[in-house]
C-alpha positions in Angstrom: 0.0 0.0 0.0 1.1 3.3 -0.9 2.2 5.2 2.2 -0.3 8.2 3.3 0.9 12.1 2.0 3.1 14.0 4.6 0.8 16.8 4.3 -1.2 19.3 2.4 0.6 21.5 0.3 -2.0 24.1 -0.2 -1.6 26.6 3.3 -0.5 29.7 3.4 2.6 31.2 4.0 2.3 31.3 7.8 0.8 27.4 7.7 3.6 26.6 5.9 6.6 28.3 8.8 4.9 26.3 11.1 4.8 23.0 9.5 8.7 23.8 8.8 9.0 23.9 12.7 7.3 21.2 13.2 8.7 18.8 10.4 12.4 19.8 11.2 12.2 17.9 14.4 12.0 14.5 12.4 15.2 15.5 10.6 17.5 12.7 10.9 21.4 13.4 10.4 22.7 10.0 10.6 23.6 7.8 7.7 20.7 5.2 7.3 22.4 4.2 3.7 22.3 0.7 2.4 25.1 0.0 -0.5 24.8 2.2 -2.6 24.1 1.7 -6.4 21.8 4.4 -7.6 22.4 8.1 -7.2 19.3 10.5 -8.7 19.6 14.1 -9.1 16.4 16.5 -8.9 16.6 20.3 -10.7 13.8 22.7 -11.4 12.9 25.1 -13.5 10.2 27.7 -13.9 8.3 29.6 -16.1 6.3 32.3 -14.9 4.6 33.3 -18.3 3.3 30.0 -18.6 2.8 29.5 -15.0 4.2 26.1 -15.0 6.9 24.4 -13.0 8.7 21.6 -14.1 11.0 19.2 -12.6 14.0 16.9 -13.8 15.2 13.9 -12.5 17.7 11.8 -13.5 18.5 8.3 -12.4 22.0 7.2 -12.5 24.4 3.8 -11.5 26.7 4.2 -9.0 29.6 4.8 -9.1 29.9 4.2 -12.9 27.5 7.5 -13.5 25.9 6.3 -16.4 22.4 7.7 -16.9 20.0 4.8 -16.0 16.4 6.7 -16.1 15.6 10.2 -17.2 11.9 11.5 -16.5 10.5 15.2 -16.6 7.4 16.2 -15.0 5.3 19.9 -15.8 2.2 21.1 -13.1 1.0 24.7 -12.9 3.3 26.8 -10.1 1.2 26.3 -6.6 2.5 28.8 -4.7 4.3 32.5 -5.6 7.7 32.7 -4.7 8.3 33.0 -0.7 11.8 33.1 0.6 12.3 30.3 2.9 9.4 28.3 1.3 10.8 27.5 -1.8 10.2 23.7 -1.3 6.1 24.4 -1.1 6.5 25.9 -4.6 8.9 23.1 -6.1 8.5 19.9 -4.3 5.2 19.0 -5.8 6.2 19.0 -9.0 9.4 17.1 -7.8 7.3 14.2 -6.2 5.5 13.8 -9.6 8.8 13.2 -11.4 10.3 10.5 -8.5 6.6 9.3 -9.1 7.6 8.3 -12.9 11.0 6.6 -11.5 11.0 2.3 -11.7 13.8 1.7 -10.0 14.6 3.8 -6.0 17.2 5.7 -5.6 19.8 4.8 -2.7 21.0 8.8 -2.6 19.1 11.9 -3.8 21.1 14.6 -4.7 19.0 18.2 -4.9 19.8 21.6 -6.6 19.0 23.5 -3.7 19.8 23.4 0.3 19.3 20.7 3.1 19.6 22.1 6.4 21.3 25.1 5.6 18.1 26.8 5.9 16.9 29.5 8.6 14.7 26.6 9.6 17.0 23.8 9.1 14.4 22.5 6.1 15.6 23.1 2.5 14.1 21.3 -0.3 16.3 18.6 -0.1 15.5 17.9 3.7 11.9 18.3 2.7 11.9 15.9 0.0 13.7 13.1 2.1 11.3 13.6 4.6 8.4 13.0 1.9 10.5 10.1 0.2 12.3 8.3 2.8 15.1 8.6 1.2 18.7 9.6 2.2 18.8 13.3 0.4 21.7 16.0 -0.1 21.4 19.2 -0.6 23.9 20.7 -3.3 23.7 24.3 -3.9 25.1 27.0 -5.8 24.5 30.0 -3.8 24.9 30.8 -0.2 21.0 31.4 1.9 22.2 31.3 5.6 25.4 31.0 7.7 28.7 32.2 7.5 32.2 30.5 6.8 35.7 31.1 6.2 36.8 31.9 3.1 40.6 32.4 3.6 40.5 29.0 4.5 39.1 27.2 2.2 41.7 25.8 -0.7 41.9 26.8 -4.3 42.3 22.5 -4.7 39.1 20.6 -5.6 38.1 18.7 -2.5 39.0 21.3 -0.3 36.2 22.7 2.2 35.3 24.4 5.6 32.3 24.3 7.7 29.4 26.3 7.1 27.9 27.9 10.8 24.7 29.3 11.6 24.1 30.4 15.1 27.2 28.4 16.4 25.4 25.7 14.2 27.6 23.5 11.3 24.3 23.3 9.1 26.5 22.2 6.2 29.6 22.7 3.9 31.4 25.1 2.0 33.0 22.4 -1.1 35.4 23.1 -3.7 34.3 20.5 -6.3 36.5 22.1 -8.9 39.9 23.5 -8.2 39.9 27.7 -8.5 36.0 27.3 -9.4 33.0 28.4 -6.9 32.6 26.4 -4.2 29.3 24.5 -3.7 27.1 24.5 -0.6 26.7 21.2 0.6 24.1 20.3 3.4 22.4 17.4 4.5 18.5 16.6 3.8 17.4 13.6 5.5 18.5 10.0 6.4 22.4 10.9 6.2 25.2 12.7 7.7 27.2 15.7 6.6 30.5 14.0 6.3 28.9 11.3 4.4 27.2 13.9 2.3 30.4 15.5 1.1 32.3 12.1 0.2 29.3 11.1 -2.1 29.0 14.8 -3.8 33.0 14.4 -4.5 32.8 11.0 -5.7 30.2 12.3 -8.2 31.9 15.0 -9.7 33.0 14.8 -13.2 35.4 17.3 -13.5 32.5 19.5 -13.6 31.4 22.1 -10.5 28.1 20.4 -10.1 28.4 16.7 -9.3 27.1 15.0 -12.5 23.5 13.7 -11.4 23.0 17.5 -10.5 24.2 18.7 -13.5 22.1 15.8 -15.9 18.9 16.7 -14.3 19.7 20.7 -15.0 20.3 20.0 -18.6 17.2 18.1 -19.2 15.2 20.7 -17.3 16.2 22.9 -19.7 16.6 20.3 -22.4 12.8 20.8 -23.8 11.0 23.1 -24.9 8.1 24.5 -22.6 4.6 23.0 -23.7 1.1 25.4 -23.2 0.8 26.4 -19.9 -0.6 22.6 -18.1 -4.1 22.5 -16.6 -3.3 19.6 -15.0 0.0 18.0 -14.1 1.6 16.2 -17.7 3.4 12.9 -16.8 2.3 9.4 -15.5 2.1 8.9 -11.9 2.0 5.3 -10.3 2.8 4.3 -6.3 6.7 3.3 -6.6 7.3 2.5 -2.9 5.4 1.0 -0.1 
């Protein structure tokens, strides 16, 4: 039997700062992590003239990184932009692409943040909370918390903790030497440390480890159908 929603997604933006409260207390930051064979990485992007949002996802063997599954999902936008509540406006659409998935993912790798989040619930910690799944967070820009930048190498590989409120909420990761660093964090089901060594050992030379950076090609891959009336891709109960 499929298991029962999280939650609503339709509150309003003071509904939704509470369930953040409330859901960041189940956040585990320990590695629950079988072997590990199957790494998926989650992108989104938007269009506002069309009022659509649609997700990527990409499926791939670990630790040969070769694309395994590729789906893309479109729904109308459910929610305006809110900072801080950017998974209530993404995550939906999300779900219905992991929904269009045969095989589970061990690992979820998400363009976006973990716990490195004012209220320690990015999209990625969201999503592992909704999936059960071990989830990263691997961003490209900085939300919350502070770090130091004199010492963080030029070397891919290198990193420093991120802090917020005398808090390490994540990671500051050179994945490509004299490139940005990216912003790792935890989401759910696995540990910072851990987090790091998989987001490494999926880089391709590239800055964003490669199932990151397959799902943000194809979400940009195709071109934009009408604006949906109701969400475009088949959905069917993956995991009990």
């Amino acid at each position: 039997m499929p298991r029962p929603p999280l939650h609503n997604w339709n509150l309003k933006p003071e509904e939704a700062i509470a369930l953040q409260h409330e859901l960041a207390q189940h956040v585990v930051l320990e590695d629950h992590l079988a072997e590990v064979h199957h790494v998926a990485g989650v992108d989104m992007a938007i269009n506002e003239e069309h009022n659509a949002a649609r997700a990527a996802v990409v499926l791939m063997s670990y630790p040969e990184l070769e694309i395994v599954e590729r789906h893309v999902y479109e729904e109308p936008i459910r929610m305006p932009y809110v900072p801080g509540l950017l998974s209530f406006r993404e995550a939906p659409c999300v779900i219905g692409a992991f929904e269009q998935l045969r095989q589970r993912p061990d690992i979820v790798m998400v363009d976006g943040q973990g716990i490195a989040h004012p209220r320690r619930i990015g999209i990625a910690t969201h999503l592992g909370l909704w999936l059960e799944i071990p989830t990263i967070g691997c961003a490209k820009s900085l939300l919350t918390g502070k770090y130091d930048k004199e010492a963080l190498g030029e070397e891919a590989g290198s990193w420093v903790p991120l802090i917020h409120r005398k808090e390490t909420i994540g990671a500051v990761v050179r994945t490509r030497t004299k490139v940005n660093p990216m912003f790792i964090s935890p989401g759910h089901l696995i540990s910072l440390e851990t987090s790091i060594r998989y987001v490494l050992a999926c880089g391709k030379g590239y800055r964003l480890p490669e199932p990151t950076r397959q799902a943000d090609k194809l979400s940009k891959d195709n071109a934009w159908t009408e604006p949906p009336d109701e969400p475009q891709g088949q959905q069917m109960s993956l995991w009990p």
